[in-house]
C-alpha positions as CSV (number, residue, x, y, z in Angstrom):
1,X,-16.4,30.3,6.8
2,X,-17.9,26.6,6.3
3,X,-17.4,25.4,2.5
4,X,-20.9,24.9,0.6
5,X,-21.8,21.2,0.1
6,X,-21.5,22.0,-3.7
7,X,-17.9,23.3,-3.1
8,X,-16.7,20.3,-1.3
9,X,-18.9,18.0,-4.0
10,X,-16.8,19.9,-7.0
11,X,-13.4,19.3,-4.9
12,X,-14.0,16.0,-5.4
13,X,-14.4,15.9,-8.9
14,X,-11.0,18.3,-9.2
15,X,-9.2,15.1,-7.4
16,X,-10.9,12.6,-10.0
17,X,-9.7,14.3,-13.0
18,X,-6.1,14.5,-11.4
19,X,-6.7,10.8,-10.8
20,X,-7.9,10.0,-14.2
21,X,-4.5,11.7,-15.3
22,X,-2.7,8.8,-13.1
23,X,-5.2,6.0,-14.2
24,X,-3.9,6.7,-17.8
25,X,-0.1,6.0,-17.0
26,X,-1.4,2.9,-15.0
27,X,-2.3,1.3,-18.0
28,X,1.3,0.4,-18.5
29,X,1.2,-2.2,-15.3
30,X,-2.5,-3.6,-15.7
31,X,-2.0,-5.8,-13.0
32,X,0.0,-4.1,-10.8
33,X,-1.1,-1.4,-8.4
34,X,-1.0,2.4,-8.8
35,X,-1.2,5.4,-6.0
36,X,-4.1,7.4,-6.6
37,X,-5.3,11.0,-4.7
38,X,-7.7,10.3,-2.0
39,X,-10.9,11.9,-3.8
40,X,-12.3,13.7,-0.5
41,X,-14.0,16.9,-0.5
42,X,-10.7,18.4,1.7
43,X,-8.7,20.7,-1.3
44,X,-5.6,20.5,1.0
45,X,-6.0,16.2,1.0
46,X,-2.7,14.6,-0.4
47,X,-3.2,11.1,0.9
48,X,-3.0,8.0,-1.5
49,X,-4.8,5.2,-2.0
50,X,-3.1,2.2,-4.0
51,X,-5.5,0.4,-6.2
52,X,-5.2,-2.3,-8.6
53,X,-6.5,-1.2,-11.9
54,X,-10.0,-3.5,-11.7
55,X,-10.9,-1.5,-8.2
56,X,-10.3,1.7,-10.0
57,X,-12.1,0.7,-12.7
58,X,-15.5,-0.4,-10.9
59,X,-15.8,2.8,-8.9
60,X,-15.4,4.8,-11.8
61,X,-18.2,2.7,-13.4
62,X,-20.8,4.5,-11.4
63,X,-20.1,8.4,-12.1
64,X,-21.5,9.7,-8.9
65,X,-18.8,7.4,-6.5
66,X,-15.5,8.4,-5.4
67,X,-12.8,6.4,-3.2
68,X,-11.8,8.0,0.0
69,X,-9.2,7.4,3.0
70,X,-11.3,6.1,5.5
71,X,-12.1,9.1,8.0
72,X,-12.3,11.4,5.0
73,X,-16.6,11.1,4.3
74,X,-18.4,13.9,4.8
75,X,-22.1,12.7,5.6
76,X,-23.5,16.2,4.4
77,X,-22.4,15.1,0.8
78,X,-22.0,11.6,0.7
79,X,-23.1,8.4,1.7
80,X,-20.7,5.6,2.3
81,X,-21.6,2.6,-0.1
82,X,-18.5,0.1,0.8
83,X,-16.0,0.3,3.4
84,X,-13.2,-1.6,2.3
85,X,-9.9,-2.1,4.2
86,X,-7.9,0.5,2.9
87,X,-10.5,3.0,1.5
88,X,-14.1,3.8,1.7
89,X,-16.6,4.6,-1.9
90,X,-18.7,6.9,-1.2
91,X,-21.6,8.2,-3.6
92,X,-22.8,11.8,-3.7
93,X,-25.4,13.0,-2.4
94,X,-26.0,16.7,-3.0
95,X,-27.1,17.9,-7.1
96,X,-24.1,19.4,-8.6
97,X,-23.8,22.1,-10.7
98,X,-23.9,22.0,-14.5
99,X,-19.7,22.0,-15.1
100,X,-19.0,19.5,-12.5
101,X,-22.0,17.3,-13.8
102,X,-20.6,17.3,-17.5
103,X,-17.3,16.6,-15.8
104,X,-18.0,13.5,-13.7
105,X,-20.0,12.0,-16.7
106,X,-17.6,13.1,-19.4
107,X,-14.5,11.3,-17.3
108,X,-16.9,8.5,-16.7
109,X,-18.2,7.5,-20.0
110,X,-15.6,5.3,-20.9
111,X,-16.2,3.3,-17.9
112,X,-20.3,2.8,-18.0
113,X,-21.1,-0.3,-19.5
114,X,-17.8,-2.1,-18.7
115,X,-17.9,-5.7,-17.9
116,X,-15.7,-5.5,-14.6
């Protein structure tokens, strides 16, 4: 049975709050480079993606983007907004429910309005 495009949007934000878990024991190495979950709509995904802090930091800026392996998007729920060499940000597409909206802006608040 094919997952619902709000299912794989709120897998997504399961991997971001693991991810903002890892982005708080990064703050120990500001300059170096930490692993972080691939933030694909795939539940089973265990790939990495090693980011310097200042990456992490400007895709969590816009609450609605997520970094990806590239390979990973799923065009029914995202757009790709940059391709970079290493990973992909994409930006949802599809509305999400009430608890993973409060969740992708409640994770994200402390990065709106940072000067990255």
């Amino acid at each position: 049975m094919p997952l619902s495009s709000q299912r794989l949007a709120r897998n997504q934000v399961i991997f971001r709050e693991v991810n903002e878990r890892l982005r708080a024991l990064a703050d120990a190495v500001p300059d170096g480079k930490t692993d972080y979950l691939c933030e694909c709509s795939d539940v089973e995904c265990t790939d990495k993606i090693e980011l310097r802090l200042l990456e992490y930091e400007s895709v969590r800026a816009r609450p609605w983007t997520f970094f990806i392996v590239p390979g990973h998007e799923r065009l029914e729920v995202e757009r790709i907004v940059n391709e970079l060499a290493s990973y992909m940000v994409v930006e949802k597409i599809v509305p999400l429910d009430e608890t993973a909206t409060q969740a992708l802006t409640s994770t994200d608040e402390k990065w709106s309005g940072r000067e990255l």
